[in-house]
Structures are given as C-alpha cells and as structure tokens.
C-alpha positions as CSV (number, residue, x, y, z in Angstrom):
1,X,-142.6,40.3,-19.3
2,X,-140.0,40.9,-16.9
3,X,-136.1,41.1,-18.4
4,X,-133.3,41.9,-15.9
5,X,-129.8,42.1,-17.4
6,X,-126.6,41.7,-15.5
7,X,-124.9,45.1,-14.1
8,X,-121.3,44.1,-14.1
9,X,-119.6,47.8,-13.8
10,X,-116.2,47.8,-12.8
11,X,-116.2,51.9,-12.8
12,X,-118.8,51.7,-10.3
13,X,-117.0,49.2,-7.8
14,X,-114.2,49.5,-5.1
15,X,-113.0,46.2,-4.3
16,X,-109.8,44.7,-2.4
17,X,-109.0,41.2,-2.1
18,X,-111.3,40.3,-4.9
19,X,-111.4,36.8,-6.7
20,X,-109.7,36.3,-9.7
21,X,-112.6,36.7,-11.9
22,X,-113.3,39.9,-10.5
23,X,-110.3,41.3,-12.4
24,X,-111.6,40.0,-16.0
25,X,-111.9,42.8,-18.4
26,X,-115.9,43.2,-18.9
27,X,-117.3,43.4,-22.1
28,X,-115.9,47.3,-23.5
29,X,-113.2,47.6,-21.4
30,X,-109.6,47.3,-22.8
31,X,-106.0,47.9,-21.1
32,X,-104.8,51.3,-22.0
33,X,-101.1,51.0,-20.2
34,X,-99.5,48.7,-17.5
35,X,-96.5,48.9,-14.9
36,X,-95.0,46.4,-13.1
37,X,-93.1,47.3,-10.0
38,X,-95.2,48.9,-8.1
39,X,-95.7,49.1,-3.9
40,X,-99.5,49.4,-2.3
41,X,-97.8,51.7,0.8
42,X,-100.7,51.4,2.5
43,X,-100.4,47.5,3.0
44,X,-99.9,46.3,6.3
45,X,-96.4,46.7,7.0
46,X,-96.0,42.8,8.5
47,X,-96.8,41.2,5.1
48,X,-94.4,40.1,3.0
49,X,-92.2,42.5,0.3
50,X,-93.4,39.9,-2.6
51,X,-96.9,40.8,-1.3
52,X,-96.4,44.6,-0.9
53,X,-95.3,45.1,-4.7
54,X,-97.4,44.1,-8.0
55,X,-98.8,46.0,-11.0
56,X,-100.6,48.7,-12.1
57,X,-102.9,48.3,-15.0
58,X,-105.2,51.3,-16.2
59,X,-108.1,50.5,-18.0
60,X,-110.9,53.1,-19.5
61,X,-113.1,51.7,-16.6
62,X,-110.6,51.2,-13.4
63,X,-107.1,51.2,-12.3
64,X,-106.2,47.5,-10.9
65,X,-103.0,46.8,-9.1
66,X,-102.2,43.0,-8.1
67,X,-99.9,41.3,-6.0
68,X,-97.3,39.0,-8.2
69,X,-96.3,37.1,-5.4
70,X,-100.0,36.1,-3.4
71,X,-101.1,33.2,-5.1
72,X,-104.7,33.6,-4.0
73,X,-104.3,36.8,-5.8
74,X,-104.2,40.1,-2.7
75,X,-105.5,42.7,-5.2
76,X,-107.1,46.0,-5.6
77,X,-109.3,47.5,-7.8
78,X,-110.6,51.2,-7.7
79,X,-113.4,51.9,-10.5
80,X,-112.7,55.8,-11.9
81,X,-116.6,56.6,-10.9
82,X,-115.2,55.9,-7.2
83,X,-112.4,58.6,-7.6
84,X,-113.1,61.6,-6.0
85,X,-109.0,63.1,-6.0
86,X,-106.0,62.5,-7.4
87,X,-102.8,64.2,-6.2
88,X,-99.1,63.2,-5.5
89,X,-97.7,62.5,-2.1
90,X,-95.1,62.3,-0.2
91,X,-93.8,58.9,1.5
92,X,-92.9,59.2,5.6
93,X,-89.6,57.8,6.5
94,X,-91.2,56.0,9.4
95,X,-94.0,53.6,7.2
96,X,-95.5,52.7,10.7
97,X,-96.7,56.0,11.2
98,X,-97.9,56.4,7.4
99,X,-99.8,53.1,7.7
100,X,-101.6,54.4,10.7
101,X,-102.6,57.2,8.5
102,X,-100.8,60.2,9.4
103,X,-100.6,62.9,6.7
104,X,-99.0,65.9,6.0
105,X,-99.4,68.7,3.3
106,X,-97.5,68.6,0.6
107,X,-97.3,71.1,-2.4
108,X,-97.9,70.4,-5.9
109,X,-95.9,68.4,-8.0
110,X,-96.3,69.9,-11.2
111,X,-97.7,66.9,-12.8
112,X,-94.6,64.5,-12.1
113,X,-96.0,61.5,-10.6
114,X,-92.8,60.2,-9.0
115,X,-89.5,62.1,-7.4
116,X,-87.6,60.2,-5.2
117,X,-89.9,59.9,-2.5
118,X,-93.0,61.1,-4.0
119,X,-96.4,58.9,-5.0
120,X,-99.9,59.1,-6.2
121,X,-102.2,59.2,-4.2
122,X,-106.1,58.1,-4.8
123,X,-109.1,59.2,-2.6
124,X,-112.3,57.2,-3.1
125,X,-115.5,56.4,-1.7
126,X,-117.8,53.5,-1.8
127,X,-120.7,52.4,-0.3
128,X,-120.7,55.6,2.2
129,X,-116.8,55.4,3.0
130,X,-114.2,56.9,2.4
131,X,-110.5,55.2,0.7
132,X,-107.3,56.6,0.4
133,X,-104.6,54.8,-1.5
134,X,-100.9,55.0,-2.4
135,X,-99.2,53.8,-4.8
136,X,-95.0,53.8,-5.3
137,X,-92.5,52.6,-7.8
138,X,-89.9,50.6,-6.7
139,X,-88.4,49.7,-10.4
140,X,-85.9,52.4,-12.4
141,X,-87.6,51.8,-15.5
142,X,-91.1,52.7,-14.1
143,X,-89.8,56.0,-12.4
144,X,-88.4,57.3,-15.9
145,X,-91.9,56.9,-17.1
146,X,-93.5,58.9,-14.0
147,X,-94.7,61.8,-15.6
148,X,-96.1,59.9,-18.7
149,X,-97.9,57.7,-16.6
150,X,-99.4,60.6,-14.5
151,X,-100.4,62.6,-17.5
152,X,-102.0,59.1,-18.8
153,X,-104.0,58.6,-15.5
154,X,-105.3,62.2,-15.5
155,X,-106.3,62.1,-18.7
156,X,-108.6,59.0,-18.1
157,X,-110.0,60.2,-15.2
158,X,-110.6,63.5,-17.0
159,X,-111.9,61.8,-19.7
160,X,-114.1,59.3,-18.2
161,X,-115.5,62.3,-16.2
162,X,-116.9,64.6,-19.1
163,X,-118.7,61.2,-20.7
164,X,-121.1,60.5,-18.5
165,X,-123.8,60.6,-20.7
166,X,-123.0,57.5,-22.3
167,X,-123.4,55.6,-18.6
168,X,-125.4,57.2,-16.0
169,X,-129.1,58.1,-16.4
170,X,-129.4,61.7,-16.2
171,X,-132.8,63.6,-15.3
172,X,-133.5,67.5,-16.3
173,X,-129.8,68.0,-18.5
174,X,-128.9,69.6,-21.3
175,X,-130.3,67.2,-23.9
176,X,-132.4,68.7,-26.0
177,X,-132.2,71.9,-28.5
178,X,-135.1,73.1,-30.4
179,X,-136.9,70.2,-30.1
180,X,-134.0,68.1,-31.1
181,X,-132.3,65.8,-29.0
182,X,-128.1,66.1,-28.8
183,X,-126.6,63.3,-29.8
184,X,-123.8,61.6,-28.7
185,X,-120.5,60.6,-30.7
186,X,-121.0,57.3,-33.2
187,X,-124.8,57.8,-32.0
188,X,-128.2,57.2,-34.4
189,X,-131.7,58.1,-34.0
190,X,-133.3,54.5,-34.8
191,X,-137.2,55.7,-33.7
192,X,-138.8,58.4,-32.6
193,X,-142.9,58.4,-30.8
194,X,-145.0,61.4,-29.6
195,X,-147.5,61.9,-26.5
196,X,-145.9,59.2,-24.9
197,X,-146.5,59.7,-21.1
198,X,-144.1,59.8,-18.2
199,X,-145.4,58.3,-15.0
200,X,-143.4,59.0,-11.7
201,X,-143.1,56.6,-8.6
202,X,-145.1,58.7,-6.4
203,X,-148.3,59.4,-8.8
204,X,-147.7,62.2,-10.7
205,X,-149.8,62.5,-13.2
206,X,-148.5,61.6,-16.9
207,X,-146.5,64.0,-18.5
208,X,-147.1,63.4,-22.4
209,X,-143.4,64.2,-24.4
210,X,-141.6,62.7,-27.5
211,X,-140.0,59.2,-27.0
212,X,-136.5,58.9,-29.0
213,X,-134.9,55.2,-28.9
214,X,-131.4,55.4,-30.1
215,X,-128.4,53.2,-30.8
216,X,-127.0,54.1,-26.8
217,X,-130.2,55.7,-24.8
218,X,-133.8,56.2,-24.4
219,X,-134.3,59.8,-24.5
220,X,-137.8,61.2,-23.4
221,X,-138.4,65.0,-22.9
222,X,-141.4,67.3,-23.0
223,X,-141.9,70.0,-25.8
224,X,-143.8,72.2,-23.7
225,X,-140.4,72.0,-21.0
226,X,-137.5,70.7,-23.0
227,X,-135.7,70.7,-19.4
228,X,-138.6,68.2,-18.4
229,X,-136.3,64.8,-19.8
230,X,-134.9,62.2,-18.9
231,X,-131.8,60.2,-21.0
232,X,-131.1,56.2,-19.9
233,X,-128.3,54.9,-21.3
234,X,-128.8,50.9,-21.9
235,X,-125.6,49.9,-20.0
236,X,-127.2,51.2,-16.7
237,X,-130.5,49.3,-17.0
238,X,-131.1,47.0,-14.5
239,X,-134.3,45.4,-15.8
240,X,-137.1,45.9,-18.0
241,X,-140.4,45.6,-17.6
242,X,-144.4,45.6,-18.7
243,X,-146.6,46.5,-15.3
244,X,-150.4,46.7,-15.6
245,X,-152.2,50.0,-14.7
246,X,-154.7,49.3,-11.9
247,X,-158.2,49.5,-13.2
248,X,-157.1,49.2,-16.9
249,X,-156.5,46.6,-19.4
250,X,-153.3,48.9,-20.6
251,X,-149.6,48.7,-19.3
252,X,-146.8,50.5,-18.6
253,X,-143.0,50.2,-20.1
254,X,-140.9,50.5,-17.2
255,X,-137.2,51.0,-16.4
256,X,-135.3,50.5,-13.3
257,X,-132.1,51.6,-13.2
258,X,-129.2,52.7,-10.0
259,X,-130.9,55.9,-9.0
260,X,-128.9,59.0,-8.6
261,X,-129.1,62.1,-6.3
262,X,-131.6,64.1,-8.4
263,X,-134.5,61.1,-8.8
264,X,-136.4,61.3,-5.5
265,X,-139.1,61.2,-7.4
266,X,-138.7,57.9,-8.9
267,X,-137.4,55.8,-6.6
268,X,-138.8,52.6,-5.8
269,X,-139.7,51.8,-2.6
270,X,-138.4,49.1,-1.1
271,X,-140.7,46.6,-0.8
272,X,-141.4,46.7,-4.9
273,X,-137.4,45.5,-5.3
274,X,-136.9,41.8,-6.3
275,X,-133.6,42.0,-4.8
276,X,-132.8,37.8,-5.6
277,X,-133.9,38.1,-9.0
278,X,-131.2,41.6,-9.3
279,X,-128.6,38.6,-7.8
280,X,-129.4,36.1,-9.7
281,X,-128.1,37.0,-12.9
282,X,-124.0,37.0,-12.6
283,X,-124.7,40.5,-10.3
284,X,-123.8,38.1,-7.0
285,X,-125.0,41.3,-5.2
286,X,-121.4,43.5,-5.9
287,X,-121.9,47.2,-5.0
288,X,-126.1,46.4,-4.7
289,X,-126.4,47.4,-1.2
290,X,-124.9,51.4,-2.4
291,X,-127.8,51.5,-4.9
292,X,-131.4,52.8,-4.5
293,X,-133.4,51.8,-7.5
294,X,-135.4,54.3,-9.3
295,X,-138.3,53.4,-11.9
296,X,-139.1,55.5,-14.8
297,X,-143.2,54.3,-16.3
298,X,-144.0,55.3,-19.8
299,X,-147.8,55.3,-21.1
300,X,-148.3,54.5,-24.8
301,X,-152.0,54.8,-24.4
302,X,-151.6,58.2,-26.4
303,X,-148.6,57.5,-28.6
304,X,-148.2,59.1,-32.3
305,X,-148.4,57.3,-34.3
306,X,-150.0,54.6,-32.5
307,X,-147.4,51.5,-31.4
308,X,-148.1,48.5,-30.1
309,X,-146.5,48.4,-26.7
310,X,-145.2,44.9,-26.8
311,X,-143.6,45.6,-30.1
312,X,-142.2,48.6,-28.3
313,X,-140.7,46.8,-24.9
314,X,-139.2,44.2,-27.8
315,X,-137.5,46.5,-29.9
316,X,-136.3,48.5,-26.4
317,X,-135.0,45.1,-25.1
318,X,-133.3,44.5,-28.7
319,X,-131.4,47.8,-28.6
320,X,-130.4,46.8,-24.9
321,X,-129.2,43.8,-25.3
322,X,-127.0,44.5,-28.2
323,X,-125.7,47.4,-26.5
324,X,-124.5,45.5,-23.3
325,X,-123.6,42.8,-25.7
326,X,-120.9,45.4,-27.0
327,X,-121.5,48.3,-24.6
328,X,-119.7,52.1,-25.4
329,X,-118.7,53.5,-22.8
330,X,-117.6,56.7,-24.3
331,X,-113.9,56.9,-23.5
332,X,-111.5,56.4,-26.3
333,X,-107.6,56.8,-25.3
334,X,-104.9,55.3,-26.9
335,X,-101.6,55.6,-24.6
336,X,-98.2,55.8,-26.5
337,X,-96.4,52.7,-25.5
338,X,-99.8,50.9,-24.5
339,X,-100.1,47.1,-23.8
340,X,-101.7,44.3,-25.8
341,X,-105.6,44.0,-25.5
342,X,-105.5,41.6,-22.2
343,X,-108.3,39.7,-21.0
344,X,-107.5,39.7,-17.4
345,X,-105.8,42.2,-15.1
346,X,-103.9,39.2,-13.4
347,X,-101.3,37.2,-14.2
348,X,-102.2,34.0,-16.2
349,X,-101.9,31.7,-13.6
350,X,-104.2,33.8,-11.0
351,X,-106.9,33.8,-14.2
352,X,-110.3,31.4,-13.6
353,X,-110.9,28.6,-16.6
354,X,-108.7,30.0,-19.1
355,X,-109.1,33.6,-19.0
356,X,-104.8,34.5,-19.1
357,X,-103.1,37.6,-20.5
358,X,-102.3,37.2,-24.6
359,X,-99.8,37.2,-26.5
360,X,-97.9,40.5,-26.7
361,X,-98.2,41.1,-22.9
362,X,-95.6,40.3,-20.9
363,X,-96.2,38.6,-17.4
364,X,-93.3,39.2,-14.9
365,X,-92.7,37.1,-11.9
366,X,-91.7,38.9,-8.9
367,X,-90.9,38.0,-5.1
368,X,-87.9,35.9,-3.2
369,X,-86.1,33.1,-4.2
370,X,-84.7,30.4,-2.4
371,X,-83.7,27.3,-2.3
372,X,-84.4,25.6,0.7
373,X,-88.1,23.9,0.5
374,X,-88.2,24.1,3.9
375,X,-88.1,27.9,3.4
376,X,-90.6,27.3,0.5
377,X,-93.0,25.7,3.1
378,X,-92.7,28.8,5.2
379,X,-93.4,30.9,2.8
380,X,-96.9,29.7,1.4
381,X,-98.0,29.2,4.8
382,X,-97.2,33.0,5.6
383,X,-98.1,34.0,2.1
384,X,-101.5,31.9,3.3
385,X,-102.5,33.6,6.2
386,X,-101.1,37.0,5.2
387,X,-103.6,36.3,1.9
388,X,-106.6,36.2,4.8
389,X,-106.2,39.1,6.2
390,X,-108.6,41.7,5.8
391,X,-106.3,44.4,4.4
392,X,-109.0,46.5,3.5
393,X,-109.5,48.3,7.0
394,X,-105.5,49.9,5.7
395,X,-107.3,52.0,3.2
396,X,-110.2,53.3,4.7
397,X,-109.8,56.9,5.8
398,X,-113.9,58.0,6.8
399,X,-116.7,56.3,8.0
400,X,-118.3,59.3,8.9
401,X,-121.6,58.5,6.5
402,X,-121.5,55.5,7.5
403,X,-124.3,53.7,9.8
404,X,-123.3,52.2,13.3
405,X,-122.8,53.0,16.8
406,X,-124.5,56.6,17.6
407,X,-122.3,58.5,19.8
408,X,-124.0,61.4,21.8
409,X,-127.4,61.0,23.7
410,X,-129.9,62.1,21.1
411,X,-127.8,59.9,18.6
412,X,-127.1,62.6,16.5
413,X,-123.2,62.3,14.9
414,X,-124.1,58.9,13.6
415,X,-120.4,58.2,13.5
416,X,-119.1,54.6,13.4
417,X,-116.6,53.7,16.3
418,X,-113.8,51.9,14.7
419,X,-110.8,50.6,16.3
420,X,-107.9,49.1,14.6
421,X,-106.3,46.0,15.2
422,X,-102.3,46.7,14.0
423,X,-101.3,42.8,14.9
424,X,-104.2,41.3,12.2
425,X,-104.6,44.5,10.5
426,X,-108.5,44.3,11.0
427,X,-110.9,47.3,11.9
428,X,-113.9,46.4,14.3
429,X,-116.7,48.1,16.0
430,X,-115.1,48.9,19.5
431,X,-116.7,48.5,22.7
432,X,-115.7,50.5,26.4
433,X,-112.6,48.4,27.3
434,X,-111.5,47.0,24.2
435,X,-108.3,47.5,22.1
436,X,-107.6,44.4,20.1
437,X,-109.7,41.1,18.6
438,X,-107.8,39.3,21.0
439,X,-109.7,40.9,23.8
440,X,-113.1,39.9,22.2
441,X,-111.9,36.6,22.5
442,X,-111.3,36.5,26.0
443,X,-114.8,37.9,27.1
C-alpha cells in the first residue's frame, strides 16, 4: 500500500509569472477582499503602464496581484508562509534607481498603508532567496481605503501565523496536558490506541506512546514524556504508506510529510524519495526542490487494544482524504466590504477551461486605448515579448543562502555572483568580463 496525495499549497509557494491555473483558488481557500488599481513598483521600468498596474486579491492562503492588461497573464503570487516582513515604504522620485534596489529608512507609518507617496512593502523568501516587493495605488478610491486594507492584510498575516497547528507538522509542542491532547477549534477525537511505537529514520529504538487520530491530525505523544509528540495535520501529508520491518512478517504505518527545522531525526535520505511518483500526482514539482522529506514509522505490534494495521492505514487514509477533500486551514476572517467567493484570482478571460470569477465580482478592464490597429499590432507584439521576460530577477533582494559560484579560495562565503541585465531585465551567473547577456552571446 503506497497512497501519495497531491500537495497543492499556495501558502507555501512564491511564484511570478505563473500560468493561469496557478491562480485557481485550492480547495479551502476563499477571497477575503480585492483592489483594482494597483502598481508592482518593482517591475521593470521598460514594460508597459497597462502591464505595471493590476489587482490585489488577499486570500487566507496568499496575496495575488495580476496584470489586467498582459494577456498571457504577468502575475505574482506570494503565499503568507513565505512572508517574513511587512512594513510601509516610501516611493523614490527617480524609479530607476528604486528598481535597481536602492533603499532608504523610513519611519513608521502608524498603520496607514498609503500617503501620497507611501506603499507596502513585502519581504519574502523562497527556496533559499530572498523577495522584496512593492506594491502602490494608483486609483482614488483605493487610496481612501488604505488603512482598512492594511489593517486587513495584517490581520491575515497575523492570523495565519498563530494557526499553524492546523498545517505544519510540529515535533516536541505544547500538545498535550495531563495526558490529554489539546484540541483544536471545530476538532473531534474520532480514535484513540495505546503502546503504539514511534520509529525514527536513523534507528531509534521504538518509543511506545498513545496514538490519537482526529478529524484534522494524527497526534502521537509519550505518557512517560508528554513533550516526546509529534502532531501531523492531514493537509501536509505527502503520502502514506505500509513498509515491512526487515526480519519480520509485521509493518510499519508510515508518514512522509515536508520536513521542518526541528526533524533531523526523521528525515529521509535521499535515495528512499520517489521523487516522480511526488510529481505525478497534479504536484508538477512546485516548491519540491525547497523540501526535505521527513518519515514518521509507527509499530502496532503492541497496540491497546489490539488493531489490525491495515484497518488502521484505511481509516488514517479515510480521515486524509476527506480532509484534503475539504481541508481547514484554520484562518477564519471576514473583511467588511469583502468580495464574492471567486474561483480564480484572474480575470475571466486569463481563467483555464472555465474556471472565471462569479457573479457578484466585478472584473475591470484596464490599459490604453486606441484606435489605430496598426497601434493594436504594436501593442501585443510588445505586450508579447514584454510577457517573456523573466521579471522575477526585479524582486529578488538575497541570494546569500543560495548555492553557486564560491567566492574566496577555501570556498567559504558560498555567495552566488549575480549580475543584472537592466535592457532584458534578467539576472545571470556572471563571469570575469561580462556585463550583459548580450556579451554571452558574442563569446
């Protein structure tokens, strides 16, 4: 037996220049408010205006802003586990220079999101680098909403922050109280199994404890150590398994999940991962290469009262199932003023095979007008190759963590060497001697 269930997470992803279907709301995530209006400052400066301003959409998962007038749809969306900062800023009069990623201090804002010249700003990280982006009004309406939407987007992030619980797996928390485990909100017990072992990755022997399955989690935790547990929400399960124990007839139940910091010792090595089987099911590899997969082994060899552990791995992959069918992610906000539930963060006519934007939600059409179709030529070609660009090297501020070329003779910074490219607006491993693509080309 061998299940692996699709890990579609849009909290967990940074992406930029996405496909359409990218920007479907998943399964438990809903629209909470949406502003049209709204300029990416950090795009490059050569693209055009109708390219440079879209919308804003805040979801419980992400915040999504889109391009109205790229029809191959230039996009960005920043899942809230990627957030690491949210502050307001303050726009340069010269944009080239703010595009090249100059900076300056500014002082707080007192919560207003907009002032004149004043945006948010959004630090990130993904994948080992860092993002910075900045997003500006350009509509009247939206700027009279500024603090209300600033007060919204804190209170998501703050929100989406305190209820982890309900998405990460979490190893040696606060879970248990005198013997009882602490349950979440709208959460029930369904079973509960003693002397069920733990195993770890790297052969620890089997830690016998008290296996709870509820309607979100798997809880497991010790009695002797009640800070000996382990709680693994069934949105963040990658697959599940039966593996036999070498020199027995017995088998073990076994999760893999995205490991975090604190699992070292259950992650997987790498030669146990079935990577294409991960892929295969709708994952198309999205965000795969920042995981490291950890593997949590129970034993029912023991269990009280005695299960079957077939029947158990069934009703486990029941409870799964149903919960990524209709997962709960824990946050529940309600904006004043919020939009229609929408089933795309596009407009309708970016959507893939039907998915559009319901009734109740208002799509508007931005960008330049004219009337010559020779100018209407000119502008798809330009909207065309402008859609081709690789805007992402705008937003990325640090690539210290990332691997590359190893400056220093023992190799020990481990800093990548990145030069920009202002004319295509792409960022490249340098070499001694070159300043631009167009130099690669003519060695």
């Amino acid at each position: 037996m061998k299940e692996i269930f699709s890990h579609n997470r849009p909290d967990k992803l940074l992406l930029i220049d996405a496909p359409a279907d990218a920007l479907v709301l998943v399964p438990g995530e809903y629209a909470i408010v949406r502003f049209d209006g709204v300029e990416d400052v950090r795009a490059d400066p050569t693209v055009l205006d109708s390219l440079r301003f879209g919308t804003v959409t805040l979801t419980n998962l992400r915040l999504a802003w889109n391009s109205r007038g790229d029809p191959n749809g230039h996009s960005i969306s920043v899942g809230l586990s990627t957030i690491t900062k949210i502050s307001v800023g303050n726009l340069h009069r010269d944009r080239q220079q703010k595009v090249a990623g100059l900076e300056e201090s500014v002082p707080p804002d007192n919560g207003l999101f907009i002032t004149g010249n004043r945006s948010v700003v959004l630090h990130a990280t993904f994948n080992q680098l860092g993002y910075k982006f900045e997003l500006k009004p350009s509509s009247r309406e939206f700027t009279q909403q500024n603090s209300n939407f600033f007060n919204i987007l804190q209170a998501v992030y703050r929100a989406h922050d305190t209820t982890r619980m309900y998405r990460r797996v979490r190893v040696r928390s606060s879970i248990v109280r005198d013997g009882q485990p602490i349950l979440l909100s709208r959460e029930v017990i369904l079973s509960s199994i003693s002397n069920i072992g733990l195993v770890s990755a790297i052969g620890v022997s089997n830690v016998l404890g008290v296996f709870v399955r509820t309607s979100h989690r798997i809880i497991w935790f010790s009695p002797a150590n009640e800070s000996y547990n382990v709680s693994i929400p069934y949105v963040d399960v990658l697959s599940l398994s039966l593996k036999e124990i070498k020199g027995s007839d017995d088998k073990l139940l076994v999760f893999s999940i995205p490991a975090n910091d604190n699992m070292k010792e259950f992650l997987s090595p790498c030669n146990e991962l079935d990577r294409k089987t991960l892929r295969a099911k709708e994952h198309r590899g999205k965000g795969l290469s920042s995981y490291s997969i950890a593997t949590f082994a129970f034993d029912v060899q023991k269990a009280t009262p005695s299960v079957p552990i077939q029947s158990l791995a069934q009703s486990v992959l029941i409870s799964i199932q149903k919960a990524q069918a209709q997962p709960d992610y824990g946050v529940e906000i309600k904006a004043q003023g919020s939009v229609d539930e929408a089933s795309a963060l596009v407009s309708s006519e970016q959507s893939p095979g039907g998915f559009g934007v319901q009734a109740g939600v208002e799509v508007v059409k931005t960008g330049p007008q004219t009337n010559s179709k020779d100018g209407s030529k000119v502008l798809k070609i330009i909207q065309a190759v402008a859609s081709r660009t690789n805007f992402a090297a705008r937003y990325i501020v640090s690539s210290s963590c990332a691997p590359g070329h190893v400056d220093g003779k023992d190799g020990g910074s481990g800093k990548l060497t990145m030069t920009l490219d202002d004319v295509l607006g792409v960022a490249f491993q340098s070499v001694p001697g070159i300043d631009s693509i167009g130099d690669l080309w003519s060695l």
